[in-house]
HTML snippet that shows the backbone in 3Dmol.js (N, CA, C, O; Angstrom):
<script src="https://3Dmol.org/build/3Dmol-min.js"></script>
<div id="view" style="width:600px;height:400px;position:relative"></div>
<script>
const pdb = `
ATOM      1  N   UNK A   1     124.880  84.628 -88.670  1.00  0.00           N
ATOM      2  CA  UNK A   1     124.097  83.577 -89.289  1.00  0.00           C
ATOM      3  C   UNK A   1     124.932  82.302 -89.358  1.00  0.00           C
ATOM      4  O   UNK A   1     126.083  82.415 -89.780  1.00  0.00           O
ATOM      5  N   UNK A   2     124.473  81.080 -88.982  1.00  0.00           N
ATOM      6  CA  UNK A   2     124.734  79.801 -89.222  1.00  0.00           C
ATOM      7  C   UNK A   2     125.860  79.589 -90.682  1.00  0.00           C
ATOM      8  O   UNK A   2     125.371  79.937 -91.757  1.00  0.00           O
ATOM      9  N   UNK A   3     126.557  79.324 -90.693  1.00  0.00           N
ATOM     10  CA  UNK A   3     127.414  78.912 -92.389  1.00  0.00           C
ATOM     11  C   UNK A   3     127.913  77.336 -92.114  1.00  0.00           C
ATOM     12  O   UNK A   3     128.877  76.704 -92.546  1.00  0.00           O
ATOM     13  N   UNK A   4     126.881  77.007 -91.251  1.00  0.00           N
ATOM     14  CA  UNK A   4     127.759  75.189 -91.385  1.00  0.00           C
ATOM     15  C   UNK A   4     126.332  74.417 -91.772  1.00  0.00           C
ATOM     16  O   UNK A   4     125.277  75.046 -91.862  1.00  0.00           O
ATOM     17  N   UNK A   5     126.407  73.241 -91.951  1.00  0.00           N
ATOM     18  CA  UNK A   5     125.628  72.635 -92.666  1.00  0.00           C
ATOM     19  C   UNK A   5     124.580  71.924 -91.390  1.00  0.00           C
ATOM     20  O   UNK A   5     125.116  71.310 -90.467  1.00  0.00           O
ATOM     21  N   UNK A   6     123.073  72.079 -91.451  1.00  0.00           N
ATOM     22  CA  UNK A   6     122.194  71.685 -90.862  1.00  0.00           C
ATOM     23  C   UNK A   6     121.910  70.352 -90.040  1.00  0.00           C
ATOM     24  O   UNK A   6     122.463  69.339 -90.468  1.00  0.00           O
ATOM     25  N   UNK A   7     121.212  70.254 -89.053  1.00  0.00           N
ATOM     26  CA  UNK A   7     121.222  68.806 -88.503  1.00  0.00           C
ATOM     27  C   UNK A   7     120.474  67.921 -89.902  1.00  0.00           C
ATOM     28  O   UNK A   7     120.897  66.907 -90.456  1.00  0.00           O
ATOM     29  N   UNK A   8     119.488  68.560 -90.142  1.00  0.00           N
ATOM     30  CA  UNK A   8     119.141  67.922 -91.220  1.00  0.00           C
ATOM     31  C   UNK A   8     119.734  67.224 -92.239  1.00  0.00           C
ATOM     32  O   UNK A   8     119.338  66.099 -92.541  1.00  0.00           O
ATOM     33  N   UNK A   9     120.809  67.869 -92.906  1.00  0.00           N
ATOM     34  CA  UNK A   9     121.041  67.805 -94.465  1.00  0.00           C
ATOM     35  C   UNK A   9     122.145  66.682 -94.017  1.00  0.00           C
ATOM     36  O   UNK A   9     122.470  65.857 -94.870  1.00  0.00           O
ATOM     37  N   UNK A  10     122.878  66.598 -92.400  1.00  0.00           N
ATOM     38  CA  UNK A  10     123.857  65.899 -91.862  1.00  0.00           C
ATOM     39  C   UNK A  10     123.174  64.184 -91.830  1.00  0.00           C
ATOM     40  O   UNK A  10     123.666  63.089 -92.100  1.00  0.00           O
ATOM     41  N   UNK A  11     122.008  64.570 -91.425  1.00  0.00           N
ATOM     42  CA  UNK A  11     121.193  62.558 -91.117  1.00  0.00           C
ATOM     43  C   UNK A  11     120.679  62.563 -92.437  1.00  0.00           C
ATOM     44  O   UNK A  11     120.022  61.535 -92.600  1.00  0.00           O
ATOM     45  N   UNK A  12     120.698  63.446 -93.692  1.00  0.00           N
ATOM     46  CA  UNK A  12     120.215  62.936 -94.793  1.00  0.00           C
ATOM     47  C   UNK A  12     121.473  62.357 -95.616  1.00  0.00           C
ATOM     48  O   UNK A  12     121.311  61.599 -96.572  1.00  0.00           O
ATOM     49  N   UNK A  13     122.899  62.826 -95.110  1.00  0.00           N
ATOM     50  CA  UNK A  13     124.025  62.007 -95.756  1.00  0.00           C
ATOM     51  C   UNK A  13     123.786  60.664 -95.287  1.00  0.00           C
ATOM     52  O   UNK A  13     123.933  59.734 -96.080  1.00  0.00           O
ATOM     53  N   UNK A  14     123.398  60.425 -93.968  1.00  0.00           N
ATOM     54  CA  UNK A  14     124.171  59.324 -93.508  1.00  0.00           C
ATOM     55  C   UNK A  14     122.866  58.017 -93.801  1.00  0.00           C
ATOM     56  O   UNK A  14     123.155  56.826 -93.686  1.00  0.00           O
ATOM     57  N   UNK A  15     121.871  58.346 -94.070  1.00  0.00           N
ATOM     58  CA  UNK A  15     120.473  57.625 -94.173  1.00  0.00           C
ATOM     59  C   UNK A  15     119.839  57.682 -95.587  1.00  0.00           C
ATOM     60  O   UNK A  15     119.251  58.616 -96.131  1.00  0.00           O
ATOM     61  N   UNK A  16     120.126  56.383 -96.055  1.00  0.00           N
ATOM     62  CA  UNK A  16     120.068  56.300 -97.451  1.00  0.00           C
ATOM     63  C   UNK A  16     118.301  56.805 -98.425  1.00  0.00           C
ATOM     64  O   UNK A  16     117.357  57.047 -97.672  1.00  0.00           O
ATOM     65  N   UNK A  17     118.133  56.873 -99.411  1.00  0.00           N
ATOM     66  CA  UNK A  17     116.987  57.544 -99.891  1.00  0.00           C
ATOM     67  C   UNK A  17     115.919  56.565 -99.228  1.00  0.00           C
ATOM     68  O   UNK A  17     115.182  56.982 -98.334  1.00  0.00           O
ATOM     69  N   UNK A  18     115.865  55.469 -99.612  1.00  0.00           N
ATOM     70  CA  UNK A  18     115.024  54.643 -99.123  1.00  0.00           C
ATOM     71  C   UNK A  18     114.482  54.230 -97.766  1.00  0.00           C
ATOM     72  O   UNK A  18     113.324  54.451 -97.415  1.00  0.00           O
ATOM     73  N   UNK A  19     115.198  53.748 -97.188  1.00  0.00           N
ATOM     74  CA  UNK A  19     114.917  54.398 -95.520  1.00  0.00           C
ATOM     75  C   UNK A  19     114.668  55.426 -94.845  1.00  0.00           C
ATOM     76  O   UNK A  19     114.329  55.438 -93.661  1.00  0.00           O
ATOM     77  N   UNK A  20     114.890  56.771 -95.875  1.00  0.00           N
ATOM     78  CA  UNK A  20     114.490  57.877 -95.361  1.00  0.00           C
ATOM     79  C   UNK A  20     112.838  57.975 -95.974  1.00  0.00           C
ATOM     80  O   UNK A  20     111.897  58.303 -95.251  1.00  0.00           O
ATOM     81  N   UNK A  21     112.726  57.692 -97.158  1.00  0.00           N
ATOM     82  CA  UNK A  21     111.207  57.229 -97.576  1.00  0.00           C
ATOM     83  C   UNK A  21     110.116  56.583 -96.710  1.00  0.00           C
ATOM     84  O   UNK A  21     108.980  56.968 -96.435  1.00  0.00           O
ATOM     85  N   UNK A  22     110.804  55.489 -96.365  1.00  0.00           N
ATOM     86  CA  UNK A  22     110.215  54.684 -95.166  1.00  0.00           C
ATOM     87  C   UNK A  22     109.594  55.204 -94.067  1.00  0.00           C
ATOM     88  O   UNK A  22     108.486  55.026 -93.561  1.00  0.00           O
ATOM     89  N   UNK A  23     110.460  55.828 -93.826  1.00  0.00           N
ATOM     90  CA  UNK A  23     110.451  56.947 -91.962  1.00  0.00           C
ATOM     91  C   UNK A  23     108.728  57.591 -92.542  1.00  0.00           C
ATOM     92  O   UNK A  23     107.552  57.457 -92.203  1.00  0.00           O
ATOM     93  N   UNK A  24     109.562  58.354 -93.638  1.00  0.00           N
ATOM     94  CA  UNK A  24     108.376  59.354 -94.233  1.00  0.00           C
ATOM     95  C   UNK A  24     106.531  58.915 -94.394  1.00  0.00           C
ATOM     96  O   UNK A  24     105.534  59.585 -94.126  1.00  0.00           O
ATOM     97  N   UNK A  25     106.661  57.695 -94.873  1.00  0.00           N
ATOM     98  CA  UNK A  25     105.685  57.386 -95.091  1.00  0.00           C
ATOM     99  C   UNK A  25     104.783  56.435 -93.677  1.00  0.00           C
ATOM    100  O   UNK A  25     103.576  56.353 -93.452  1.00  0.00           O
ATOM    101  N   UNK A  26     105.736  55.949 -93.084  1.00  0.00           N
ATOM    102  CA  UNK A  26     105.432  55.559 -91.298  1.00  0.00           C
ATOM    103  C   UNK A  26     104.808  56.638 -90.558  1.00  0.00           C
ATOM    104  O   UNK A  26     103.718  56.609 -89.986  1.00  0.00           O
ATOM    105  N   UNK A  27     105.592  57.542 -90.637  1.00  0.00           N
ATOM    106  CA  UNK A  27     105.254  58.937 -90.043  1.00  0.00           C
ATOM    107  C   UNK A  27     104.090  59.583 -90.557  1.00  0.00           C
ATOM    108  O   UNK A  27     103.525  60.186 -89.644  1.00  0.00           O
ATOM    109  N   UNK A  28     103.553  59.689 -91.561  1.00  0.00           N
ATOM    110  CA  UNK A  28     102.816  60.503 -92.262  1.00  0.00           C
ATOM    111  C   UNK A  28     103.657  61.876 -92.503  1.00  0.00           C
ATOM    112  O   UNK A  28     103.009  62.904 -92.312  1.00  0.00           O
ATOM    113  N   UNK A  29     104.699  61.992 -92.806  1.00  0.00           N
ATOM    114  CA  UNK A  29     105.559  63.074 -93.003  1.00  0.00           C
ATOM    115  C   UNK A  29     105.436  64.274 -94.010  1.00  0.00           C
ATOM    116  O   UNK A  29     106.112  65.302 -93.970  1.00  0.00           O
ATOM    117  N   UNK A  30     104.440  63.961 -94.933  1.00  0.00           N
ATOM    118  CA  UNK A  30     104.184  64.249 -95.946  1.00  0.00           C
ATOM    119  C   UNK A  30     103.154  64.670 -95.616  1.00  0.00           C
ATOM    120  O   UNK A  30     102.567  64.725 -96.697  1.00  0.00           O
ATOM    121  N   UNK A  31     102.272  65.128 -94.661  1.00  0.00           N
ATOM    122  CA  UNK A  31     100.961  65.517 -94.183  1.00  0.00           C
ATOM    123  C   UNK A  31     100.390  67.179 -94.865  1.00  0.00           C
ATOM    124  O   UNK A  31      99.418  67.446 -95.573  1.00  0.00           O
ATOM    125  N   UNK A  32     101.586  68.149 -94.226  1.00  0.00           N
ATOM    126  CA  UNK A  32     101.074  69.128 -95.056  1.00  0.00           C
ATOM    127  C   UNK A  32     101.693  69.719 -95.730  1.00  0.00           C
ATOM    128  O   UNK A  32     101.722  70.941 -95.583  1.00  0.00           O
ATOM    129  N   UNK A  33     102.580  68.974 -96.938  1.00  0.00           N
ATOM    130  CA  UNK A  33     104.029  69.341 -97.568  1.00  0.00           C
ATOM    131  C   UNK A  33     102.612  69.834 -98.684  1.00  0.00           C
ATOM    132  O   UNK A  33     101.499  69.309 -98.726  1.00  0.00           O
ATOM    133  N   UNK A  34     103.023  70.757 -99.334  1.00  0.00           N
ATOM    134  CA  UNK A  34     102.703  71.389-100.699  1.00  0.00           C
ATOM    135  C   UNK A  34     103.668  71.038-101.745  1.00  0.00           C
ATOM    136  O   UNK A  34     104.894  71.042-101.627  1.00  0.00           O
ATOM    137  N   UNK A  35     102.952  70.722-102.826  1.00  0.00           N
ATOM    138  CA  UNK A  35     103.288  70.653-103.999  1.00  0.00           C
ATOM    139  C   UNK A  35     103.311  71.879-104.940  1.00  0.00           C
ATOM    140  O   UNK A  35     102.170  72.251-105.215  1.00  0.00           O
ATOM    141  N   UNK A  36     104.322  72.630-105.525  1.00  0.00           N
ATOM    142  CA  UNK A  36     104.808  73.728-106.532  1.00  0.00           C
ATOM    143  C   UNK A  36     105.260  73.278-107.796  1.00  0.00           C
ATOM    144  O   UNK A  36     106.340  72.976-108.303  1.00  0.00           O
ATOM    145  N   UNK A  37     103.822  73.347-108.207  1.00  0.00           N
ATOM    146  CA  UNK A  37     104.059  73.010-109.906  1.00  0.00           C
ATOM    147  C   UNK A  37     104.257  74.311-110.691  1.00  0.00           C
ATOM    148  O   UNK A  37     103.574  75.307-110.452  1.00  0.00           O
ATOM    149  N   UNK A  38     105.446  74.273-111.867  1.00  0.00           N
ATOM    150  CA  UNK A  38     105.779  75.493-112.433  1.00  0.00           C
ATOM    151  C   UNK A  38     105.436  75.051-113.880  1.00  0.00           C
ATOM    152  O   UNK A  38     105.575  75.839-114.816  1.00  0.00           O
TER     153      UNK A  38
END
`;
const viewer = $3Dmol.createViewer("view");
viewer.addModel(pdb, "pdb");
viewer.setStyle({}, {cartoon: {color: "spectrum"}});
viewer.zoomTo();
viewer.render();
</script>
């Protein structure tokens, strides 16, 4: 199994919250994310 850290979690260091928001909402990124309310 993998033990190093993801491409993902790697362009989420380097790409600040807000610009990554941006992308998100350009994209429709959020299309079929579910929400888990506890």
């Amino acid at each position: 199994m993998y033990s190093g850290k993801y491409v993902f979690s790697q362009v989420l260091e380097v790409v600040n919250q807000y610009e990554f928001n941006k992308c998100v909402k350009r994209y429709n990124g959020n299309y079929h994310v579910r929400e888990f309310n506890c």
